[in-house]
N, C-alpha and C positions, 0 to 999 in steps of 0.2 A: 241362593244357590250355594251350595257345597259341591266342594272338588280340589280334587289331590294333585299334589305338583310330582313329579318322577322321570327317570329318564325315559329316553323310548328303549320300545323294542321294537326288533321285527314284525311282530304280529300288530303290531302299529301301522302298518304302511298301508295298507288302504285306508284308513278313515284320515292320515294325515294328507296321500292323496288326494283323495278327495276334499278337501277342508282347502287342498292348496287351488285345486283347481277352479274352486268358487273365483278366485281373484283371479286365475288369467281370464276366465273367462266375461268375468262381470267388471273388473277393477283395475284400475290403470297401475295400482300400487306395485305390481311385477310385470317386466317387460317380456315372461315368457309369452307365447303368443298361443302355442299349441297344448290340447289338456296331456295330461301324462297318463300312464298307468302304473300301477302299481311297478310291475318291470321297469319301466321307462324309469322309473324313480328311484332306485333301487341303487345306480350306482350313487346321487346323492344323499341317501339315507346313510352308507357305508363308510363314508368320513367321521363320522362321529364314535365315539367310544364313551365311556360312564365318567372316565376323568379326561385330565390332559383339555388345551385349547379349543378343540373342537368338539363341542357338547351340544345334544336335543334334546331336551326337555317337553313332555308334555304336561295339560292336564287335561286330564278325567274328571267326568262326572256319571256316576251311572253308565260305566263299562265306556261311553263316550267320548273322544277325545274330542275337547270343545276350543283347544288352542297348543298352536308351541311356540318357541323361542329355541334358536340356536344362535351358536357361534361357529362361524365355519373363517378359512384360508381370506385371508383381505387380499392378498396377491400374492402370485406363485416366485417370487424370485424368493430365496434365503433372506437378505436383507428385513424382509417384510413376516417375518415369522413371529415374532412378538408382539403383531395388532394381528386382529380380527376382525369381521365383518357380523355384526348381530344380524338376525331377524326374526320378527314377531309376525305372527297369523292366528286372530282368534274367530271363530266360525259366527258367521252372521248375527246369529240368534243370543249370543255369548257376550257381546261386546258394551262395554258401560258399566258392566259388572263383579269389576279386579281383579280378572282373569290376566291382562296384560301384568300388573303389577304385579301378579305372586307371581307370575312366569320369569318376569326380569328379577325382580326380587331375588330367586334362587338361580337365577344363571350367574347374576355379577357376584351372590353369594360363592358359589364354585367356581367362579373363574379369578378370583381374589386370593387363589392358594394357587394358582397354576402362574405360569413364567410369559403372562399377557402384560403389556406394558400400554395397548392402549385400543378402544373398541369404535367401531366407526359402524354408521348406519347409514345407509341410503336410500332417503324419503323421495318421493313422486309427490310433488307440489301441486298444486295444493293437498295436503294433509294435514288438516291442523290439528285434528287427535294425535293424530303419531307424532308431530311435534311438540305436542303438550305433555306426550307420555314420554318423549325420549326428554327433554328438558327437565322432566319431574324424574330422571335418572342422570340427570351432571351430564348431558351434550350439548355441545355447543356446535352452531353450524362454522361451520370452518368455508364454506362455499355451495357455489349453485354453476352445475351442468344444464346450459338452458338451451334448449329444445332437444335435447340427447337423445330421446327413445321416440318411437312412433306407434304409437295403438290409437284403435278404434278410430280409425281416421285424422288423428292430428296428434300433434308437437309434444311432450312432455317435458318439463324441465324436472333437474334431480337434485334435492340438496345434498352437500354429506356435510354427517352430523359426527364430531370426537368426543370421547369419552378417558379419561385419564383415568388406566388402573392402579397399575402398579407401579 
């Protein structure tokens, strides 16, 4: 499979929509609980810009966006402005075939010139892909939030995973 890595755009946001809602609905990996729409989504689309900390990246395949990775706000206080929170979403049918990797590839690529000092991810355990793929990007888990979130009838526990950029 062929497919181009790029920022988003606007005219992105349904098919990433949609691409997200696969995992509230099917996947413990996010603790949203309700699908969105496109509006509903709309103010988290609106944090990111083409430079600077907070960046979305997608890729395409044949007009399709088959995956993204961003980096968005790790926590709202000042203090916390030079770490970020990654995260990766690649669409069902897409996954096992290095769609994850060119996506982090070019985020840590472009967050490597920006003023991030350090990236943190928050896996839903069991995950041992996303573990496999954040490890095989220099995170190490720093700890585990255990029974934190509640989907589909029971307990999640949540690792976070650091990454040292800059």
């Amino acid at each position: 499979m062929t497919f181009s890595i790029r920022s988003a755009t606007a005219s992105d946001l349904p098919q990433l929509t949609h691409l997200y809602n696969f995992y509230i609905e099917r996947v413990p990996t996010t603790f949203d609980i309700d699908p969105y729409t496109p509006e509903t989504r709309l103010p988290w689309f609106q944090q990111f810009s083409e430079t600077g900390r907070y960046q979305l990246l997608v890729a395409e395949n044949d007009g399709e966006v088959v995956g993204y990775a961003c980096s968005g706000q790790f926590k709202a206080k000042k203090a916390y402005e030079t770490s970020v929170e990654v995260s990766i979403y690649i669409s069902e049918n897409h996954q096992g075939q290095g769609v994850g990797r060119a996506l982090y590839n070019a985020l840590f690529d472009r967050l490597t010139t920006e003023d991030v000092h350090r990236a943190y991810a928050s896996i839903t355990l069991p995950n041992e892909a996303s573990c496999l793929l954040h490890s095989k990007f220099g995170f190490e888990p720093v700890g585990v939030f255990q029974e934190v979130g509640r989907k589909f009838g029971r307990y999640w526990d949540v690792g976070l995973f650091e990454k040292k950029l800059n």
